[in-house]
N, C-alpha and C positions, 0 to 999 in steps of 0.2 A: 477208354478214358475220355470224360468231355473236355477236358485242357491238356494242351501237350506242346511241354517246353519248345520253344523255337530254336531253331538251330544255331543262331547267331550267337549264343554265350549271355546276352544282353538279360533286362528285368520286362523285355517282354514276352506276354503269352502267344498263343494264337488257340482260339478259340473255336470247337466243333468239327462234325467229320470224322473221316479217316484219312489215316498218310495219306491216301491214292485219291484226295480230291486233287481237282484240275491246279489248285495254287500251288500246291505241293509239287504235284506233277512239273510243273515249270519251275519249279525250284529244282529239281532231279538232274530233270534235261538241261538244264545249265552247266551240272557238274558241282554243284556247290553244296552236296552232301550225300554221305553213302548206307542208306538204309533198305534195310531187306524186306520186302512187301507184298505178299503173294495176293493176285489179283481175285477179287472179289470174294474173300475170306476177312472174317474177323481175326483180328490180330489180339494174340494171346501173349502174356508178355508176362514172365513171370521174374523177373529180376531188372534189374534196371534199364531204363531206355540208354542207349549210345548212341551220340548225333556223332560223329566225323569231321569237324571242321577242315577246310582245307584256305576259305578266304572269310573277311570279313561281310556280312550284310549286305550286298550294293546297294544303292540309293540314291537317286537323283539328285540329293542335297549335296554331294562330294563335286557337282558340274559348278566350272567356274559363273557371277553373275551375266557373263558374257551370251553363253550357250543359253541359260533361260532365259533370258532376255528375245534371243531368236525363236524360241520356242514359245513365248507367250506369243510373241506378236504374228507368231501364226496361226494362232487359236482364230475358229472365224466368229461364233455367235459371242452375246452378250453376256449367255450362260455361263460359255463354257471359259469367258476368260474370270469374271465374279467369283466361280467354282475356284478354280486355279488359285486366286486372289484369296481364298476362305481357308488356305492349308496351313500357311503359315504367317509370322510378322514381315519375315523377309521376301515371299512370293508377292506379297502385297504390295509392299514398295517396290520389288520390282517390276511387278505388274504393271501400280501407277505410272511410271517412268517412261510406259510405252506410248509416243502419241498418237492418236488417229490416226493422224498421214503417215503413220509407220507402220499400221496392220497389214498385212500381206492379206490379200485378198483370196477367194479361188482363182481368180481371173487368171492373177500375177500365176500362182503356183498352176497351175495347166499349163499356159503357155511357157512356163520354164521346163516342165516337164514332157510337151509334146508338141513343143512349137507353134508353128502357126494355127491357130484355133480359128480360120476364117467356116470353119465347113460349117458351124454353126451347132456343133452339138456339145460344145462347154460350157457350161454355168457362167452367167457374166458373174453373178453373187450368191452369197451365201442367205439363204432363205432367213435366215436365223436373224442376221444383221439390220436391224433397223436403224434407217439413217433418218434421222432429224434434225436439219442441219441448222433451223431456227432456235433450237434451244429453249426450251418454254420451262423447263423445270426448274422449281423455286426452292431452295435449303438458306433454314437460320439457326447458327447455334452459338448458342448462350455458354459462357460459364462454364462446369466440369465438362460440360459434351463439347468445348472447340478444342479439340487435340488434333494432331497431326494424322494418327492412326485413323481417325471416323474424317478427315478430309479425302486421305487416299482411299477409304472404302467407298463415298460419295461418287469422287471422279473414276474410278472401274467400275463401280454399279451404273455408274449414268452414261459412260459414253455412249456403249451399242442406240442408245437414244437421242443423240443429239448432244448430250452434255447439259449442264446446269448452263442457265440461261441467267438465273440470279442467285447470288451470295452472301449472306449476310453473316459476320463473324462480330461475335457480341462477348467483350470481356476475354478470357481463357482462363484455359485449367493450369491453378497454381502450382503444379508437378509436371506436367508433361504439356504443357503449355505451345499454341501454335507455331511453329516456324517457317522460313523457309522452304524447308520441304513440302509441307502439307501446302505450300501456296502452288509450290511446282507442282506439285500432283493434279491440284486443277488445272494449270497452264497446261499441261498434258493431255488431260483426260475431258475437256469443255473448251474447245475453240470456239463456241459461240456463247460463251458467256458476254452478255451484255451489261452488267450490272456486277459492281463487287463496293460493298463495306466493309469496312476495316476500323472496329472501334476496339481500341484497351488492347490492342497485342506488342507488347513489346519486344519480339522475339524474332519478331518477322520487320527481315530488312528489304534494301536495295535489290538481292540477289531474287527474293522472290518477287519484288515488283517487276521487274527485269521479264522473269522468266514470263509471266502474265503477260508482260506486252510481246512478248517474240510469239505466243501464243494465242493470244485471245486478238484477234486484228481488230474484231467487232463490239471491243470495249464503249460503250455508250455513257455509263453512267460511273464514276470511280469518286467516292466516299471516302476520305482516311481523319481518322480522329485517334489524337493519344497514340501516335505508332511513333515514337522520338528513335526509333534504329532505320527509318524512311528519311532519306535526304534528296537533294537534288538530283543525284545519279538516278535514281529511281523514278523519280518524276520525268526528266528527260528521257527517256528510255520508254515512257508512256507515252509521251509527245508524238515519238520521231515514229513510233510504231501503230498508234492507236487514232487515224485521222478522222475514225467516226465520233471523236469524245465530243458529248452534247450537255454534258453537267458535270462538275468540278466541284468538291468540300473538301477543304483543308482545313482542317481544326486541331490545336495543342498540337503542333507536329514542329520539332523546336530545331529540326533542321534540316528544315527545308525554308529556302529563301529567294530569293530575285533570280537565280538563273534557272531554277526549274519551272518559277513563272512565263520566265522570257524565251524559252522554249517550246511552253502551252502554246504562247500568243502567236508563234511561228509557223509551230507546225498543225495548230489543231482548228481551224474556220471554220468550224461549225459549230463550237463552243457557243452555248444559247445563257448557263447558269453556271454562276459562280461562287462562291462561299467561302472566305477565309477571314479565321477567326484566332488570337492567339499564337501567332507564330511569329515569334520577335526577330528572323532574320527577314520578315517579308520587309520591305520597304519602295519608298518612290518607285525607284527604278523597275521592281518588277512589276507593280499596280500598274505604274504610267505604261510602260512600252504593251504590256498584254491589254487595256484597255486602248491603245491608240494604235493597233493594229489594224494595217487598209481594210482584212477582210474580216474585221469582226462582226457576229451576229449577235452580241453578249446582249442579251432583253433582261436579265435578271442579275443582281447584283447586290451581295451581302458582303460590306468590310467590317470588321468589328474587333476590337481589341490588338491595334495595329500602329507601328513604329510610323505612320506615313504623316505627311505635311500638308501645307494647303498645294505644293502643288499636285498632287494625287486627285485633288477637289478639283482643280482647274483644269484637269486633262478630263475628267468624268465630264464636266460643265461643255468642255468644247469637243469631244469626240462618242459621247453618247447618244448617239443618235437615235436609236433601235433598241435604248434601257427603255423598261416600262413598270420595273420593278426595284426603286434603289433603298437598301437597308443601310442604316448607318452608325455602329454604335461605338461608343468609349473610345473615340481618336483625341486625344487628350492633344496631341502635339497638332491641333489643325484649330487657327486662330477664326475669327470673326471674319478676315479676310477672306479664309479660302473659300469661306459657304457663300460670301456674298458674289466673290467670281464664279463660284460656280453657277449661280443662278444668272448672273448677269451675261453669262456665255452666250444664253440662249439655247445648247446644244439640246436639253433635255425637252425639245418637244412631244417625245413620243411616252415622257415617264406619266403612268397614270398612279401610281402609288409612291407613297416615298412616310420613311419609319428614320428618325433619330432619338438615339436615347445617349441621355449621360454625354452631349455634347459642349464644354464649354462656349464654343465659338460659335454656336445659336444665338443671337440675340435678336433685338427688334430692327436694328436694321439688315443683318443679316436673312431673316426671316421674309420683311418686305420683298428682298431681291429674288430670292426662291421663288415666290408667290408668285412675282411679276415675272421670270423667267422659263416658268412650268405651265405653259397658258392650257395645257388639259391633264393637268392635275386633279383625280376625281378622289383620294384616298389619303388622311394624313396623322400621318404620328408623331405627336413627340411627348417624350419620356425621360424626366428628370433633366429639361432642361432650364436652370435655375436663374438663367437671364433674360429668360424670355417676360416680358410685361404686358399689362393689359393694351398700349400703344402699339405694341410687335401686334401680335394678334389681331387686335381692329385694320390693321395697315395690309395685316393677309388677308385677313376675310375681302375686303374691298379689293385687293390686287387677281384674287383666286375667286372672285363674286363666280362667274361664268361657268365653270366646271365644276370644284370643289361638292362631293357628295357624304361624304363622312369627314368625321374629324374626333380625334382621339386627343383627350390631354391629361394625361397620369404626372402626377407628383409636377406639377407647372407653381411651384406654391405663389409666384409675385403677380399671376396672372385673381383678378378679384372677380366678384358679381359686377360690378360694372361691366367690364370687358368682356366678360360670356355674353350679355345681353344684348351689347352695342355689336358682338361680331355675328350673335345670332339673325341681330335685326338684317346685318351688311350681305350675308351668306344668299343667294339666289336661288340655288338649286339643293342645299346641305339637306339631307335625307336623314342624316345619322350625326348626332351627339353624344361624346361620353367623357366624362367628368370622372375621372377616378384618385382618389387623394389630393386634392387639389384642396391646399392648409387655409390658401388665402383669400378661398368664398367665404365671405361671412353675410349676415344677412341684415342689410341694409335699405333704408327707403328711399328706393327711385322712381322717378315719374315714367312709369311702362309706358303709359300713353304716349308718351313721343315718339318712341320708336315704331317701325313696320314688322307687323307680325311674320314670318318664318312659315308661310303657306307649304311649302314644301317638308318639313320635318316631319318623319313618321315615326323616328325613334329617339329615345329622349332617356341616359342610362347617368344616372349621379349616385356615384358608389362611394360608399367610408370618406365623405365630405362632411367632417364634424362642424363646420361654423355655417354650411348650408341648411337654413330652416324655412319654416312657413313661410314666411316673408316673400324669399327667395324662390319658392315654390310657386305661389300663386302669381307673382310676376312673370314666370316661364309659364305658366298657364295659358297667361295671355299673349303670349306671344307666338304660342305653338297650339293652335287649336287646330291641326290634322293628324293628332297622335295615333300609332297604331299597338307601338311597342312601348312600355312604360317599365324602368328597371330603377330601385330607388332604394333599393339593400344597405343595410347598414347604416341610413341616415335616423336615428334615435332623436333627435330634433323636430322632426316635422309631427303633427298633430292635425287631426280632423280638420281643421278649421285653414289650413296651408293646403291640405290635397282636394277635396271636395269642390274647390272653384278649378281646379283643374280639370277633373270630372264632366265636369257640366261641360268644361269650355271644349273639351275633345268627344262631346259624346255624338257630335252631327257625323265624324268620323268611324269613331266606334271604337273602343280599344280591344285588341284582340291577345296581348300576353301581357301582363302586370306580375312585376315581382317586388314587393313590398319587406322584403324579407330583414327581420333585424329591426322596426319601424316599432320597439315599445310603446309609443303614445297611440298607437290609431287600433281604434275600436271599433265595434258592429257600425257604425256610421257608413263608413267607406265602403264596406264589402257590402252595404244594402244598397247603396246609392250605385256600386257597379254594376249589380244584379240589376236594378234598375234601369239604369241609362245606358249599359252595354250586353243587357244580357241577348240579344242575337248576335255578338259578334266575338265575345269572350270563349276561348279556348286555352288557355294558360295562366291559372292563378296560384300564386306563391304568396302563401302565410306566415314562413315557417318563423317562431318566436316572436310572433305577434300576438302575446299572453292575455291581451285585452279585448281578444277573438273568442264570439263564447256560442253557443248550437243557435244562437241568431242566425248569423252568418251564415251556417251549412243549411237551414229551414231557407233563407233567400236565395242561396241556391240552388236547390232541389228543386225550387218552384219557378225560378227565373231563366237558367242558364241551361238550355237543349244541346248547345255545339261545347259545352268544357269537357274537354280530354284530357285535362292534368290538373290535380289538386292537393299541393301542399299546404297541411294544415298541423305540422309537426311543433310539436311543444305549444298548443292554443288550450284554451281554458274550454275543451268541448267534452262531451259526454256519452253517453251510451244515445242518447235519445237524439242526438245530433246522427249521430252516425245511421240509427234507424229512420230520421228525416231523407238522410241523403238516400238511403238505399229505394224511396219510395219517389224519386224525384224524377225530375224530366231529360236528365243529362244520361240517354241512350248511349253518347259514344267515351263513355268516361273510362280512359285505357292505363292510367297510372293515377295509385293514390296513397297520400303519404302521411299516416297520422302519429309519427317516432314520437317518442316522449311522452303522449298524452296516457298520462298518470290516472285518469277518471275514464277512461275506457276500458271497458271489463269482458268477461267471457260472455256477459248478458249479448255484445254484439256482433259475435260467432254469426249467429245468422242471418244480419243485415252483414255481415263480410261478405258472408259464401254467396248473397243476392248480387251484390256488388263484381263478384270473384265473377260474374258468365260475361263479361265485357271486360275485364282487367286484364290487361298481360304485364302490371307490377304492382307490389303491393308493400310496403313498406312498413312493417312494426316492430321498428328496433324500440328495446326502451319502452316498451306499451308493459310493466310491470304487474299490471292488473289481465292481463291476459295470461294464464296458466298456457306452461310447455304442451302441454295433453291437447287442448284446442286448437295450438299453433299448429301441430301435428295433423288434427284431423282437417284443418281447411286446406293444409300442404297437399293430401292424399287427395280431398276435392276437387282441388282448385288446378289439377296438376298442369294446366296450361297456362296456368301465372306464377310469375318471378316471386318469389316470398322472402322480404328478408325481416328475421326478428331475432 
């Protein structure tokens, strides 16, 4: 018989042989059944088998978690505890449960078993075991995969390794969703984890932040966002254990507040970056005491969506010494006062960047004091702040002349065209301008000539600024004639006659990327006069919905422009005979090209594509409706070392 009931009474089989193989055999010599079996004879069996029972099945599953517990942690390779770990739910977690410093080594079991091991013929270790004590291995899981169950398979698969080094836990699974457990399981199985995220688990508290710090000493980097069952317990308990922490993100985490801060600031001086955003018990007390800490190294620094006051401002202003990076958003409760002490502190000379957004208490005098207190401030943002005027602004530019190299102004709406021009003219060293929704440019006639042009600007970016036009245009023309970068998207106002004196005025420079993008009024004019006056130094031109764009354009490029490697030309009025211009042109290193929407391009340019296709590694025709599936097919199978999307 190929199957033959098992002794045990149970619904398993056992499968293959005869009674007298060796498993059987060990079943016998136990005494745990009484069958007749004469030695190397088939066994003839003409009425029913009889098993004997006398006990039930033994089984290792019947040993209390104590005993396997001793028995995992004796297992030596990496193998064989994995193995172990693969039998069941329960070996698994109690697998995970065993730490590194609790594997019994050969070393230990020798010298327990035969004493002193000096003569030199015992194994110090187990060949199998590879220790990597740096931890370099990197796991991230998402959504249905962050469960508990594939945490503890992670930290038994990885320790004999070294352990995960990095951990990123994104979202979890809405059933069996991560917890504590699955955190102890790394604490366990990765004492050299350096690195742990924690976004969207609600599941997981204190107890596994806990366990992580009594286990991981070499905690560097710790991330928590969205974990509301993490409170202070948790975070102090990271403090007092984790003295390597060199970066800090607390986000949405609705409890945790001032003592788990004042703990950081205690016990962790090596703290370089900080990040908290959202967490209504943070306040003064813990900002202030962890930013005024003797031994802090804090260079980076993001508060944003925060219960704190001015004086939280006044302790950054006077004890920042070594910020170089200060973010600053939505502190609703920090007046006019606290920005202008902070600047007036003096403390931030080392900040070379600084980002406000959505700050009431920005204003023009507030703003002056910054400038004047930040004397190598090279980076600056503000965003959505709705008191700031064209007066604030001029009073910075002249206060920040000396360092100041970019400058960013999103949704500024009381700031006008005056004040862009008067702070552009004031700006010494500004490299970088960008104009982003800014309600209150409109375009107005002022004398440019008074002011001093802007020698140092190379990047010049005016985005969805609807009352900025021609006007406006060619008066920063002349102000900025060493343009390199030219970004001017979504301004539907401006017309040939506004961009072209621009042109001219930056061509001694050259311009090397123009994105024109969204620009309805501008037509072949422009793209001939670029091709013209920049075509050795143009490598990046953007088209896209410039509908008054027609195989002009692509004809002046083909024959002008040797160095463009990127050409959007998506939804422009071009044709089949454009696209065969471009493909016979001079522009050798053309590596991305984009011609989505264009409705007049047909399968006729299949084969100025595939010309195109031996230098392109993307290629872009969404939307190209006059191009049949069957050709898009056959330049895919062509072209197979460029990106195709259509």
């Amino acid at each position: 018989m190929p199957t033959l009931v098992n002794y045990s009474g149970d619904d398993e089989f056992y499968s293959g042989g005869s009674l007298c193989s060796a498993d059987l055999g060990l079943m016998l010599s136990l005494g745990h059944a009484q069958v007749y079996c004469p030695l190397r004879k088939k066994a003839r069996i003409s009425g029913p088998f009889v098993v004997e029972e006398r006990t039930k099945n033994p089984s290792i599953e019947i040993l209390p978690d104590e005993c396997l517990f001793e028995i995992f942690r004796r297992l030596q390779g990496g193998r064989e505890r994995s193995a172990a770990a693969c039998v069941s739910k329960r070996w698994l977690m109690l697998s995970s449960n065993v730490r590194n410093s609790e594997i019994q080594s050969h070393t230990d079991i020798s010298v327990a078993n035969n004493g002193d091991s000096s003569d030199g013929k015992m194994v110090s270790a187990d060949e199998d075991v590879e220790v990597e004590c740096d931890g370099y291995l990197t796991r991230c899981l998402e959504g249905k995969k962050a469960t508990d169950i594939r945490l503890a398979a992670i930290a038994v698969g990885t320790s004999s390794r070294g352990g995960l080094g990095k951990l990123s836990v994104r979202g979890s699974n809405s059933v069996r969703g991560i917890t504590n457990v699955g955190l102890s399981a790394v604490a366990h199985g990765c004492p050299s984890l350096r690195v742990l995220s924690l976004w969207n688990v609600p599941y997981v508290g204190d107890e596994g932040l806990v366990e992580i710090a009594r286990g991981c000493h070499s905690l560097e980097k710790l991330d928590l966002s969205q974990c509301p069952s993490i409170s202070n317990k948790g975070l102090v308990a990271i403090a007092e254990n984790c003295p390597s922490l060199t970066s800090l993100t607390i986000e949405s985490c609705r409890n945790i507040g001032n003592e788990g801060l004042q703990a950081i600031g205690r016990c962790c001086t090596k703290l370089q970056s900080l990040t908290i955003k959202d967490c209504p018990l943070v306040g003064d007390q813990g900002v202030a005491s962890l930013l005024s800490s003797g031994a802090t190294m804090l260079k980076k620094v993001k508060l944003n969506s925060l219960n704190i006051t001015d004086f939280s401002l006044a302790v950054i202003g006077h004890y920042g010494k070594v910020i170089t990076d200060l973010n600053l958003g939505s502190l609703r409760n920090v007046s006019q006062k606290g920005f202008w002490v902070m600047g007036n502190a003096r403390g931030l000379q080392s900040l070379a960047s600084l980002s406000i957004t959505l700050c009431r208490g920005v204003t023009d005098v507030s703003l002056e004091a910054v400038g004047k207190g930040c004397s190598n401030l090279k980076h600056m943002c503000l965003r959505k702040c709705c008191f700031v005027s064209d007066g604030g602004l001029v009073a910075f530019a002249r206060a920040a002349t000396g360092s100041l190299e970019s400058l960013l102004l999103e949704e500024c709406n009381r700031i006008t065209q005056a004040g862009i021009l008067n702070a552009v003219s004031n700006f010494g060293k500004l490299k970088s301008l960008s104009l982003v929704k800014c309600m209150g440019v409109k375009d107005l006639p002022l004398q440019a000539s008074l002011l001093s042009p802007c020698e140092s600007l190379r990047s010049l970016s005016i985005r969805s600024c609807p009352g900025f036009g021609s006007t406006s245009l060619a008066m920063v023309g002349m102000l900025c004639p060493q343009l390199h970068h030219l970004d001017l998207s979504g301004l539907t106002g401006i017309t040939d006659a506004g961009l072209l004196p621009l042109l001219e005025m930056s061509s001694k420079a050259g311009l090397v990327k123009v994105n024109i993008t969204g620009c309805l009024n501008l037509t072949d004019e422009v793209v001939l006069s670029l091709a013209r006056l920049h075509s050795e130094t143009l490598e990046v031109l953007n088209l896209d919905g410039c509908r008054k764009v027609t195989d002009a354009s692509l004809v002046a490029i083909a024959d002008n422009c040797p160095l463009l490697n990127d050409l959007d030309v998506s939804k422009c009025s071009i044709t089949d005979s454009g696209v065969a211009a471009l493909s016979h042109g001079v522009q050798v290193n053309l590596q991305i090209l984009s011609i989505s929407g264009c409705s007049m391009v047909t399968n006729k340019s299949v084969p100025a594509l595939k010309k195109l296709g031996e230098s392109l590694v993307g290629l872009n025709l969404q939307h190209c409706n006059a191009i049949s599936s069957s050709r898009v097919e056959i330049l895919v199978e062509d072209l197979w070392r460029c990106d195709i999307l259509s």
